[in-house]
C-alpha positions in Angstrom: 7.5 3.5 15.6 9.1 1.4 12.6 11.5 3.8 10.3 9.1 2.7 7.2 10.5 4.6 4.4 13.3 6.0 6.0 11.8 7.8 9.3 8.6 8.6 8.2 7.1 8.7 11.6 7.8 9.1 15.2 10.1 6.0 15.7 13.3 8.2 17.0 11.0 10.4 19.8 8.7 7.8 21.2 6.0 9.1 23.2 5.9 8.1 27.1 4.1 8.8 30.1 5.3 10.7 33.1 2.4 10.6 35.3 -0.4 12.9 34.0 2.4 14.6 31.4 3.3 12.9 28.1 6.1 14.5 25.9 8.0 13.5 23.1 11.8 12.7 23.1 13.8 13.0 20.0 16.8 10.7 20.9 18.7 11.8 18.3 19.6 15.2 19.8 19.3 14.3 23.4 16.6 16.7 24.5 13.4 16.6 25.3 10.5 18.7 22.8 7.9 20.0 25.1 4.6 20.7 23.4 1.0 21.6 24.3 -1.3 19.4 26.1 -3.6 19.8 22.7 -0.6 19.0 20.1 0.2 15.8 22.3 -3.4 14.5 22.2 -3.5 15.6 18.1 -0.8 13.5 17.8 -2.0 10.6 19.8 -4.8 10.5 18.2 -3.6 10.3 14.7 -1.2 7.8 15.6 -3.9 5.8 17.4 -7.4 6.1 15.6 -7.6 8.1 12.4 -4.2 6.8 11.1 -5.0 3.1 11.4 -8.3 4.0 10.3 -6.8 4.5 7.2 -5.1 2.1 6.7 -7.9 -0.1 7.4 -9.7 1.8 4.6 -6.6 1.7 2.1 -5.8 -2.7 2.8 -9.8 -3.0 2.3 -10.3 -1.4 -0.8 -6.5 -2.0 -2.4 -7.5 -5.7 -1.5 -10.5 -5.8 -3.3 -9.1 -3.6 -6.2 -6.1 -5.1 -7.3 -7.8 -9.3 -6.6 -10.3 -7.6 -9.0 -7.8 -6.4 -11.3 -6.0 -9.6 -11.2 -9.0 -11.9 -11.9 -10.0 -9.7 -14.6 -6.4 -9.7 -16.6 -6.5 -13.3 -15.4 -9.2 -14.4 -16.6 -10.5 -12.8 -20.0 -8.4 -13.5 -22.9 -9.6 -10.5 -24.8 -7.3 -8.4 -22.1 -4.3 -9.6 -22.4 -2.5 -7.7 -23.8 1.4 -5.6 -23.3 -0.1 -2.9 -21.2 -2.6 -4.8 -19.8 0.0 -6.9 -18.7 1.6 -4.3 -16.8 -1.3 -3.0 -15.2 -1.6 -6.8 -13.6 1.6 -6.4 -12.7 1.1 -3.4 -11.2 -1.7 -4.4 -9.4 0.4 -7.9 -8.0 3.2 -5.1 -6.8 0.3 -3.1 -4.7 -0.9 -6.3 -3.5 1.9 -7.4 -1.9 2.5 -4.2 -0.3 -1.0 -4.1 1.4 -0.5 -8.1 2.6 3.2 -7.6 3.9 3.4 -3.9 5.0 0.6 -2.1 5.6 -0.8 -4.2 8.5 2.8 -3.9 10.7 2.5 -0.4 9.9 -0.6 0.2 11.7 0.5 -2.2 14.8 3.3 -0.1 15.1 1.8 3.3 14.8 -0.5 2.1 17.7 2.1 1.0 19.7 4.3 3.0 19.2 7.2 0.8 19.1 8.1 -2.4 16.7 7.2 -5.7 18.4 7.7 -8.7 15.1 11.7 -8.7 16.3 14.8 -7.5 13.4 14.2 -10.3 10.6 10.5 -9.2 10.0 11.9 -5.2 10.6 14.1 -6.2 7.3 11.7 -7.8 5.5 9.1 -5.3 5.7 11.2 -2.2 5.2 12.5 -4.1 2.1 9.3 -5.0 0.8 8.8 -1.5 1.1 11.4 0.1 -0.9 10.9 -3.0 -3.0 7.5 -2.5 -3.6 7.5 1.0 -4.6 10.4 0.8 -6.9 8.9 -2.0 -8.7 5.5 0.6 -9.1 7.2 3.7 -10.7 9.3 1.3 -13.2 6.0 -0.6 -14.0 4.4 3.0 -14.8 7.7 3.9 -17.1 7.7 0.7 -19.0 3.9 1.5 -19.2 4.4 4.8 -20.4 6.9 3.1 -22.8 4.9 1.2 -24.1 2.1 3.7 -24.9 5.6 5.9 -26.5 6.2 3.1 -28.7 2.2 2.3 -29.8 1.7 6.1 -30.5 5.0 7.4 -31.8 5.9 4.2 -33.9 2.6 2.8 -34.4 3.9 0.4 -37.1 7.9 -0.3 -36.4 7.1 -1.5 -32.9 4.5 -4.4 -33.4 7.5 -6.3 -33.2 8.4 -5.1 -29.9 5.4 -5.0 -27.9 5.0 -8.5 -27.2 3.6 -10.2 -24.6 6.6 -12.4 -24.4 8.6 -9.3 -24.4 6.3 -7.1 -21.7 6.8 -10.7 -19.6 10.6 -10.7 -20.6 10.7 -7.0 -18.7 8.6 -7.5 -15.9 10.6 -10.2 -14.6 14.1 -8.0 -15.1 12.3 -5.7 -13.6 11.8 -7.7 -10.6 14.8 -9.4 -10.1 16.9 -6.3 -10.8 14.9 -4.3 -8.0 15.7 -7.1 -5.8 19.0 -7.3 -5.9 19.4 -3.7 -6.0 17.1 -3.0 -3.1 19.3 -5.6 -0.6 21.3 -2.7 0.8 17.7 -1.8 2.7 17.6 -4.5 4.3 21.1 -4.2 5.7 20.8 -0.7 6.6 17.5 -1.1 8.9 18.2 -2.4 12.1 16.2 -2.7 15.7 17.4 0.1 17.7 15.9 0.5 21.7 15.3 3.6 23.7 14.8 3.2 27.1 14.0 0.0 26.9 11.7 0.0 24.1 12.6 -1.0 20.3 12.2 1.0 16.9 13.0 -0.5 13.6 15.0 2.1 12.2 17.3 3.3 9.8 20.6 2.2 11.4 22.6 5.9 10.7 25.4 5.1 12.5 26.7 2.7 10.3 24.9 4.3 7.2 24.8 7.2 5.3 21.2 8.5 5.9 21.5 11.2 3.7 22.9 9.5 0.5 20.6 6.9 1.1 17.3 9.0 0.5 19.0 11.5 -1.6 19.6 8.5 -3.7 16.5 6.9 -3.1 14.8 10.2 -4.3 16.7 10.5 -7.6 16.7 6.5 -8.3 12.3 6.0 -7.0 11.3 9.6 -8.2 13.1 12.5 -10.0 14.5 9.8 -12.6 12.2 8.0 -13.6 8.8 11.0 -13.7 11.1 12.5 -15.5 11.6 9.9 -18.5 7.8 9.3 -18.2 7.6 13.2 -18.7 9.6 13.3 -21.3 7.9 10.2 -23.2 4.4 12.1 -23.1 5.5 15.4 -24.1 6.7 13.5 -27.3 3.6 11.5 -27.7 0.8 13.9 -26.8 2.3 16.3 -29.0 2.3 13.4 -31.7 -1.5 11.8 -30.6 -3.3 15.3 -30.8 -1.4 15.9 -34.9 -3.8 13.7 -35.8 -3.2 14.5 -39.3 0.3 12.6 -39.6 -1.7 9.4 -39.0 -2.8 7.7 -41.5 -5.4 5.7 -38.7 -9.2 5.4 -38.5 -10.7 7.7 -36.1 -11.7 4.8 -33.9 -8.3 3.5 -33.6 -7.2 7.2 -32.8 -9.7 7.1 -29.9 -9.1 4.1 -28.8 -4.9 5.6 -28.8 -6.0 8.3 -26.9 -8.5 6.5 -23.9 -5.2 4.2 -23.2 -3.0 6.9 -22.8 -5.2 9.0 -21.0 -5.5 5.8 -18.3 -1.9 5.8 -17.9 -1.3 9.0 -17.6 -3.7 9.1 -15.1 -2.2 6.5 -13.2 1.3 8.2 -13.7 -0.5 11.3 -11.8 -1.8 9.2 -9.1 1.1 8.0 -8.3 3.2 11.3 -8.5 0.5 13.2 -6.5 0.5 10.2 -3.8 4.2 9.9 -3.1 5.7 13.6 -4.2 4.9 14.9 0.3 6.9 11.6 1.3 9.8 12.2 -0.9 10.0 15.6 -0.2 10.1 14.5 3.6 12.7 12.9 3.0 15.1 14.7 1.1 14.5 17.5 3.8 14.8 15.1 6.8 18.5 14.0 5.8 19.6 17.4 5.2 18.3 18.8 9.2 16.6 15.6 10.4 16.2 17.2 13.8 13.6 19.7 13.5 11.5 17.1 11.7 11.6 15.0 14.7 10.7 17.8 17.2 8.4 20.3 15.5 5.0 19.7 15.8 4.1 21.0 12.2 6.7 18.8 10.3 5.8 15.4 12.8 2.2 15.8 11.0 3.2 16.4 7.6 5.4 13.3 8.0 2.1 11.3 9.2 0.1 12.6 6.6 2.4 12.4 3.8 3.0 8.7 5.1 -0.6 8.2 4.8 -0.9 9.6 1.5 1.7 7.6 0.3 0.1 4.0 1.2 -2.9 5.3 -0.1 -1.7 5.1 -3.6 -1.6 0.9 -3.3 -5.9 1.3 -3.8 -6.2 3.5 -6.1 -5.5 2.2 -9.4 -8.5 -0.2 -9.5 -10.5 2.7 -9.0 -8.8 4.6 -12.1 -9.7 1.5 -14.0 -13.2 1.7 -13.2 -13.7 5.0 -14.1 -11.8 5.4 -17.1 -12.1 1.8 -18.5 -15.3 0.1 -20.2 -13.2 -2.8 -20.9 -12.4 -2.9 -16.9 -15.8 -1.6 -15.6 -17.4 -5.3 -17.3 -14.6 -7.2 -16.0 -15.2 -6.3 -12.7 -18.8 -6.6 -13.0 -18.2 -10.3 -14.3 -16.2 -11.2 -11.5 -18.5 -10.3 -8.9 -21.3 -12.3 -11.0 
């Protein structure tokens, strides 16, 4: 299979047939994994049915979601504002992860191998990494935002703009692409017998700096400034009494923040099993590619991670009156 996201899946031990036996190969370590007729069909199976099932599920819904979401912010003047603003640019993030990555995905975890050639190999892996960095930097500035509204209510009208959010999101963007080029130089179409994986090329690059510092860079850093930005605000929302606001406009504080936040824990909970995978991957990469255990944690974790991109519409649903008529005006 394709390395997405740094071997997530099965791309270095591609599973053949030898007559009535299939067994994995890790290619890495030169030796052959023999497992039990039942742990090779579990993992056929999830690699062929339930996990493009999935992701037929998650490019359905995401889809319809974040076009919703879109159209919405799009559309109704009365929602544009800074943080609604970064929720449509969340959503436009999601979106073109589900158009350009999460159809190759399944091809290639039904194959088993990466047939679109090395250009589209780079391009997808990029978008990847591309993608999701442009998600958790969206969620900070989001969570800055809320910081500034709540903590200095008054000093930061100035700041939170919508030229300003606009000013942001486009640095944001263009920084994460330049940044994000080494990806597609480190991804590469490597064959084993005769069949090719898009991979991450580790012979010419570090694999484990590269996660390691995609872990700090995608994750640790930035949860951790969006943990530290609502430690300070919660504990400055709930003292009601140092605000000299209505009660309306402290509810209305408090439902905005609350979406966020729960966006902020989607996300976290989605991609926290991936990350983990790979920090432990690049530190002994070859009992992930041999064990049985770890091969479906990386599947499922893989899974859970994608399934992030449809979520968020269905936060805003839940937790949103403003989005709940939106969407209900759309479909009118």
């Amino acid at each position: 299979m394709s390395e997405m996201m740094g071997d997530l899946t099965l791309e270095d031990f591609p599973v053949e047939n030898d007559g009535n036996k299939t067994f994995i190969q890790a290619s890495a370590a030169s030796a052959t994994y023999n497992m039990t007729g039942l742990e090779e069909e579990d993992i056929r199976r999830l690699t062929l049915f339930l996990v493009p099932v999935a992701f037929g599920i998650i490019l359905t819904v995401g889809l319809v979601g974040n076009i919703l979401v879109i159209a919405v912010v799009a559309t109704n003047p009365q929602m544009r504002n800074t943080t609604n603003l970064l929720i449509l640019n969340l959503a436009v993030a999601d979106l073109l992860f589900l158009i350009m990555c999460v159809p190759f995905t399944a091809v290639d975890y039904v194959l088993m191998s990466w047939p679109f050639g090395l250009v589209w190999c780079r391009t997808v892996q990029y978008l990847i990494y591309v993608t999701a960095y442009v998600s958790i930097y969206t969620l900070v500035l989001m969570a800055g935002d809320r910081f500034l509204a709540v903590v200095f209510p008054v000093s930061s009208l100035s700041i939170r703009t919508m030229q300003h959010a606009k000013v942001a999101i486009a640095s944001t963007w263009v920084i994460i692409f330049l940044v994000s080029l080494p990806v597609w130089f480190s991804h590469n179409i490597l064959s084993h017998n005769g069949v090719d994986f898009c991979q991450f090329d580790s012979l010419q690059h570090s694999y484990f700096g590269f996660h390691v510092g995609f872990f700090v860079t995608s994750f640790a850093l930035p949860v951790v400034l969006i943990l530290i930005m609502y430690i300070i605000m919660l504990s400055r929302l709930w003292a009601s009494t140092t605000y000299r606001i209505s009660k309306q406009g402290l509810k209305a504080k408090k439902r905005v923040t609350k979406l966020v936040f729960a966006v902020v824990i989607a996300f976290t909970v989605c991609w926290s099993p991936i990350q983990v995978v790979l920090v432990l991957k690049s530190l002994n990469n070859q009992d992930w590619d041999t064990q049985y255990n770890k091969i479906v944690i990386q599947i499922v974790s893989h899974v859970m991670a994608y399934t992030n991109s449809c979520l968020n519409p269905i936060l805003y649903a839940m937790m949103s009156k403003n989005f709940r008529c939106g969407f209900c005006q759309v479909k009118k």
